[in-house]
C-alpha positions in Angstrom: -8.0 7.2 -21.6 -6.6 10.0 -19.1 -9.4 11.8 -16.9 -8.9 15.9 -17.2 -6.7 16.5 -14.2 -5.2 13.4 -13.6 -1.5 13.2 -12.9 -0.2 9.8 -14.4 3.4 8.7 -13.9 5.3 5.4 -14.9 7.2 4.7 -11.5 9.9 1.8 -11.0 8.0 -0.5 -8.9 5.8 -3.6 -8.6 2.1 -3.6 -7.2 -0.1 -6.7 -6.6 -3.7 -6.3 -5.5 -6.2 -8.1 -2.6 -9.5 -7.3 -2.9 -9.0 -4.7 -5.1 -6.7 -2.5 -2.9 -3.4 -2.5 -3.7 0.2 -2.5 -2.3 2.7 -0.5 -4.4 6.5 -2.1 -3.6 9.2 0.0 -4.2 13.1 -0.6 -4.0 16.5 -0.3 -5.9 16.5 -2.8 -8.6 17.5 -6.6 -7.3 16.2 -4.9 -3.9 13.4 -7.8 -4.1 10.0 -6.3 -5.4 9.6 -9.0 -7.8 10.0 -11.5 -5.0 7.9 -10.0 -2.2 5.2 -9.7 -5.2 5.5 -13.3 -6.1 5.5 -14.4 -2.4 2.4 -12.0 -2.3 0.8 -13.7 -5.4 1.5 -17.2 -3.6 -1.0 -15.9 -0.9 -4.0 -14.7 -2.9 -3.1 -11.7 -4.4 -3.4 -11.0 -7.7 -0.3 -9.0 -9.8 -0.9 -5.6 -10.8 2.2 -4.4 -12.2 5.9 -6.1 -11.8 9.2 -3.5 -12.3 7.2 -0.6 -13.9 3.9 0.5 -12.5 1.8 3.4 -13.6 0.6 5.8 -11.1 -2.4 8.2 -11.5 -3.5 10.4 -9.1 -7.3 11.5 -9.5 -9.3 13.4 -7.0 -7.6 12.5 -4.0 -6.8 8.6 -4.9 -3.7 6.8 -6.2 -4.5 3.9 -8.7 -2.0 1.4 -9.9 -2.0 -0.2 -12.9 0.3 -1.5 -15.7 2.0 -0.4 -19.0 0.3 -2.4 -21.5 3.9 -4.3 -22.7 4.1 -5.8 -19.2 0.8 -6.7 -18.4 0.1 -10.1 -17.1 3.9 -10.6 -16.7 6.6 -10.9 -13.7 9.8 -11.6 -13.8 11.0 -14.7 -11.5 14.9 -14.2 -11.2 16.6 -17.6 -12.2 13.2 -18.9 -14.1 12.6 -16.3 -16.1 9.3 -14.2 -17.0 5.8 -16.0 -16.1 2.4 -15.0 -16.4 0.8 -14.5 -14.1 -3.5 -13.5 -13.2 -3.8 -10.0 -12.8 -5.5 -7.2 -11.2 -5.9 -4.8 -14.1 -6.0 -1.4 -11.9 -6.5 -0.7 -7.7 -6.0 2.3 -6.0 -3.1 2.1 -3.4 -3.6 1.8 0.1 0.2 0.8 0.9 3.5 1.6 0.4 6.4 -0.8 1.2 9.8 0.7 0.7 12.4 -2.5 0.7 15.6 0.5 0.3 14.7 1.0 4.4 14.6 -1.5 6.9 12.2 -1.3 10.0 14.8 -0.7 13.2 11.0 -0.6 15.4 9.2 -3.8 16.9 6.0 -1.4 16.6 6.9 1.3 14.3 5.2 4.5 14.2 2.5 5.3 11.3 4.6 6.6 8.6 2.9 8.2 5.4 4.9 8.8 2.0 3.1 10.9 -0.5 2.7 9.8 -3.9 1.3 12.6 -6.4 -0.3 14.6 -4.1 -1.4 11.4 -2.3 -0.3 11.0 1.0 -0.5 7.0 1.8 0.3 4.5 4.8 4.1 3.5 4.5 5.6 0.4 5.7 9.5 -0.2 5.9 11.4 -3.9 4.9 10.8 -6.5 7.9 13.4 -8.9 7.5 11.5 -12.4 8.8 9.2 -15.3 6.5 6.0 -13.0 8.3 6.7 -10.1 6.4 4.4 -11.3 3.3 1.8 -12.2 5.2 1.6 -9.2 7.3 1.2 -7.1 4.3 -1.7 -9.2 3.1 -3.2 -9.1 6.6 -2.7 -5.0 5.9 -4.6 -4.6 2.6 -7.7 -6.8 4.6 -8.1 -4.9 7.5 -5.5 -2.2 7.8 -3.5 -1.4 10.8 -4.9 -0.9 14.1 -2.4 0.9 16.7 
């Protein structure tokens, strides 16, 4: 059921959630979302949405959720598709864009709006700390 003046769009990304704030992953397919989710999941979050992701935008929050066919689902290249537990809606509190790779050690804040929803942004880190740093993120948030 849509709320009167809510903006809903199906987006081609994956979200996965942490106590219940999530992190909406976007790239080019084979860019990795499915991956970084998965690696996500294998850390205590729980999925959201894997490939497509729908977006609504109600009074000033983004929530993520996912299309009904896909729910429960992600794809694991070269195993196939698994369930998985689920997170069946969070509003967004980050953005990772895997198409853009971080060139800054400490980068500055970066926002990317989303429906009229301007939200923190974080680029691709290439290193094993990258998953854990986003989980660290959706705890506490970002400091300096």
């Amino acid at each position: 059921m849509t709320r009167p003046g809510a903006n809903t769009e199906i987006w081609h990304a994956s979200a996965v959630a942490l106590n219940g704030q999530s992190a909406l992953i976007l790239g080019a397919s084979g860019s990795g979302k499915s991956s970084l989710a998965l690696q996500l999941m294998a850390l205590g979050a729980q999925l959201v949405a894997d490939d497509r992701t729908c977006l609504t935008s109600f009074d000033g929050v983004l929530t993520a959720s996912a299309p009904a066919a896909i729910s429960g689902q992600i794809e694991a290249r070269g195993v196939g598709i698994l369930a998985a537990e689920t997170c069946r809606q969070a509003p967004v509190k980050l953005v990772i864009d895997l198409d853009s790779t971080e060139t800054e050690r400490l980068p500055p804040h970066r926002t990317k709006d989303i429906l009229g929803v301007a939200l923190p942004l974080v680029l691709n880190t290439p290193g094993p700390h990258f998953p854990a740093a986003v989980l660290l993120y959706l705890r506490g948030g970002r400091c300096a």
